[in-house]
C-alpha positions in Angstrom: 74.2 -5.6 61.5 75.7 -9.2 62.3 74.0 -9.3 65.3 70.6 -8.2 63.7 71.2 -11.2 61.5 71.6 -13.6 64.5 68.7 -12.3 66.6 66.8 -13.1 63.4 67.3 -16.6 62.8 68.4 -18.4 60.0 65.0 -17.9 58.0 66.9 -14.1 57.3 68.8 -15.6 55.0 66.7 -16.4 52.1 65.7 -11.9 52.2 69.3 -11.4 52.4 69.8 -13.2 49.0 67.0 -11.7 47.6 67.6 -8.6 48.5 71.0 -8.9 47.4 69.7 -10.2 44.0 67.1 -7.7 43.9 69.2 -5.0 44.1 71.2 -5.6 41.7 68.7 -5.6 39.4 67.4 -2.6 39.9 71.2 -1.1 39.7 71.5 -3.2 36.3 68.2 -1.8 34.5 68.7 1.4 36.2 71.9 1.5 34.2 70.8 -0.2 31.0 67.7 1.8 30.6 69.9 5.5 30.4 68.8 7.4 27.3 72.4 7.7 26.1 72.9 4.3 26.6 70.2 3.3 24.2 70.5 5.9 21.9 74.4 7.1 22.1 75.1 10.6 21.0 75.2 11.0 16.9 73.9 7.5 16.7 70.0 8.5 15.6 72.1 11.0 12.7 74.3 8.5 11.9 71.3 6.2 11.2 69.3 8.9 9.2 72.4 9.7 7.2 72.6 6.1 5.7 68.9 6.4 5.1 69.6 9.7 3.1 72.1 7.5 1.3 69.5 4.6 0.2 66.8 7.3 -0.5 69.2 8.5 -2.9 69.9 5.2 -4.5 73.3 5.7 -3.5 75.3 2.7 -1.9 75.6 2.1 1.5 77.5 -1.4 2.6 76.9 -4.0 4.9 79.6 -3.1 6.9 78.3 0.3 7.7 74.8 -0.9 8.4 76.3 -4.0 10.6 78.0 -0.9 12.4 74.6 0.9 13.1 73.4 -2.4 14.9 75.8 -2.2 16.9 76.1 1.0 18.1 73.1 0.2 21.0 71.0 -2.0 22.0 68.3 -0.7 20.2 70.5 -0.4 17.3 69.5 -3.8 15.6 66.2 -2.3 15.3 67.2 0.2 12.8 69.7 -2.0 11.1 66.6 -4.0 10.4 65.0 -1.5 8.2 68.0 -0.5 6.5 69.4 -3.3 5.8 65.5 -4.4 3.9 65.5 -1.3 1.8 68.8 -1.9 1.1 67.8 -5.8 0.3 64.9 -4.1 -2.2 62.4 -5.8 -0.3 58.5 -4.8 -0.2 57.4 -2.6 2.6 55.1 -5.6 3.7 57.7 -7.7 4.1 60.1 -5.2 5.9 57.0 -4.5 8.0 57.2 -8.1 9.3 60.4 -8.3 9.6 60.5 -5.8 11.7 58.3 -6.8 14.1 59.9 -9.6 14.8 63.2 -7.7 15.5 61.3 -5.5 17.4 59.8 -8.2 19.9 63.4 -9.5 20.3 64.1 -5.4 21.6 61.3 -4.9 23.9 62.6 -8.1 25.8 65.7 -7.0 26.3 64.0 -3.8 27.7 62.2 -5.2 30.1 64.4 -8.0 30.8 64.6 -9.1 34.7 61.6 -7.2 35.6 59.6 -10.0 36.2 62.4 -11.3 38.3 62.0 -8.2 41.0 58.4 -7.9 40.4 58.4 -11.5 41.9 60.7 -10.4 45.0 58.8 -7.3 46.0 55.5 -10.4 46.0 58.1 -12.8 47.3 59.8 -10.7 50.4 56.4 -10.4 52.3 55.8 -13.9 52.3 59.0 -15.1 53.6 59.2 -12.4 56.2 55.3 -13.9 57.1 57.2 -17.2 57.0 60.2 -16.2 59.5 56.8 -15.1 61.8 55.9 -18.0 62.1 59.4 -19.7 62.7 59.4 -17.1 65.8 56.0 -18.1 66.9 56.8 -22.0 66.7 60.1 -21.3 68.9 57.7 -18.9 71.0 55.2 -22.0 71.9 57.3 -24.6 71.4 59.9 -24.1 74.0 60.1 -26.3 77.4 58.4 -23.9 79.4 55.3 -23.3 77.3 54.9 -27.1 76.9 55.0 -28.1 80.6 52.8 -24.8 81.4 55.7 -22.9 82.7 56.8 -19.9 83.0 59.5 -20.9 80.2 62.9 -19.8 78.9 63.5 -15.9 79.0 65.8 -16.1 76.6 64.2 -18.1 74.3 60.9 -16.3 74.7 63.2 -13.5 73.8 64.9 -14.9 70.8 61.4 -16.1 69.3 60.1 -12.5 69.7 63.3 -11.4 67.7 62.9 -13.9 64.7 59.3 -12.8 64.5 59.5 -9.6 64.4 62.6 -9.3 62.5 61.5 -11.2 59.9 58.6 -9.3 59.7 59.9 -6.0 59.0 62.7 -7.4 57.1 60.4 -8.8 54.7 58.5 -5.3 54.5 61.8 -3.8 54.2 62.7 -5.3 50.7 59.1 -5.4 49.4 58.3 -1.9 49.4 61.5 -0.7 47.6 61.6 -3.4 45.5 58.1 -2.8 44.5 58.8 1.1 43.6 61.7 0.3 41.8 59.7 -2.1 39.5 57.0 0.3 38.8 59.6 3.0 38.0 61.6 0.6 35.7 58.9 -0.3 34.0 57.6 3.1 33.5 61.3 3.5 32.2 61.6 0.9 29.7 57.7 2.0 28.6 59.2 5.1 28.2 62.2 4.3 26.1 60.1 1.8 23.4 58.1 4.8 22.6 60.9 6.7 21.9 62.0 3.9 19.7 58.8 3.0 18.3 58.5 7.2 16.9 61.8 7.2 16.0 62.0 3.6 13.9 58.3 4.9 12.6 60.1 8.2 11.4 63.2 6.2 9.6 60.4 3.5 7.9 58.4 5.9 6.9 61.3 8.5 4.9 62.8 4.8 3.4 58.8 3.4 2.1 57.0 6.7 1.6 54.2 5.1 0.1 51.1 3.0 2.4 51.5 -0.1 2.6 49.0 -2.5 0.1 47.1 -4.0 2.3 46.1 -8.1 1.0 
C-alpha cells in the first residue's frame, strides 16, 4: 500500500484525508441513525405514559419530562409537547413551538451529510487534478523538452501519478456517493417515524383542531 502511495505522488494525499474523513462519516451516521438509538426500547411507552398522566389532569414533574428529553436524540421532540400541555398552553402555540424544536431535530439527522455529499463531488476532481500533475511530469521532463527520447523512469512515474490518481479519485467517489444516498434515505426514513409518532402524542394531548386565525 506504501508503495501505491509513492508511485502516486504527493497529489494522493488530499483523497487519502478525505477518504479518511469520509469514512468516518458514513461510520458515525451509520451508527447514529440505528432505530434503537433514536428511539431506545420503552422510551415511545414511557413518553405515552406521561401523556396518559396529563390527559388525566394528573401531575407529572419537570424532572420526569426533562428525563424523556433525554432519553434520545429525538427525545427533545416529545419533551416539547409535554412539557406545553403541561405549561397549559394553546394548541397554536404548542404547534409553533414545536416546529421550531423540530427543525433543530431534523438537523441533527442529517447532520454531515452535506459534508460527504461534497466528497463523493469533491474525489473526482482531485483525482482529475492528480491527472494532470502526471501529465505535466509526463511532458515536462528533459527528454520531452529537448525532443528526446526522455527519462524511462520518469515517463514511468508520470504514467503512475496519472493513473493512480485517477482511479483513486473514482475509488472514493462512488462509495461515498452510495453511502450518502443510503444515509439520507435513512435519516428520511427515521423523521417520518418521528413525524407519525410526535403527530400521534399531539394529537391524544390537544384532541380538538386547531382554530385557525
Amino acid at each position: 500500500m506504501y508503495s501505491i502511495l509513492l508511485s502516486a505522488g504527493w497529489p494522493i494525499w488530499p483523497l487519502l484525508i478525505i477518504s479518511i474523513i469520509g469514512l468516518a462519516i458514513v461510520l458515525e451516521r451509520a451508527w447514529y441513525l440505528r432505530q434503537i438509538h433514536l428511539f431506545p426500547k420503552n422510551s415511545l411507552e414511557s413518553t405515552f405514559i406521561l401523556a396518559n398522566l396529563i390527559s388525566q389532569q394528573k401531575t407529572v414533574s419537570e424532572a420526569e419530562i426533562t428525563a424523556i428529553s433525554q432519553l434520545s436524540p429525538v427525545g427533545p421532540l416529545f419533551a416539547c409537547v409535554l412539557r406545553e400541555k403541561t405549561a397549559g398552553n394553546s394548541a397554536n402555540s404548542a404547534l409553533e413551538e414545536l416546529q421550531a424544536t423540530a427543525q433543530s431535530t431534523w438537523n441533527k439527522l442529517e447532520r454531515y451529510l452535506g459534508a460527504l455529499a461534497t466528497i463523493a463531488t469533491v474525489a473526482p476532481l482531485l483525482g482529475l487534478f492528480g491527472t494532470v500533475v502526471g501529465m505535466i511530469e509526463i511532458f515536462g521532463s528533459q527528454g520531452a523538452i529537448n525532443g528526446g527520447t526522455g527519462s524511462p523512469q520518469q515517463l514511468a512515474h508520470g504514467i503512475s501519478v496519472a493513473l493512480y490518481n485517477t482511479a483513486f479519485g473514482l475509488l472514493i467517489a462512488i462509495p461515498a456517493l452510495a453511502a450518502w444516498r443510503g444515509l439520507r434515505a435513512m435519516a428520511n426514513q427515521r423523521r417520518l417515524e418521528c413525524e407519525e409518532f410526535t403527530r400521534q402524542l399531539f394529537k391524544k394531548l390537544y384532541p380538538h383542531p386547531i382554530l385557525t386565525k
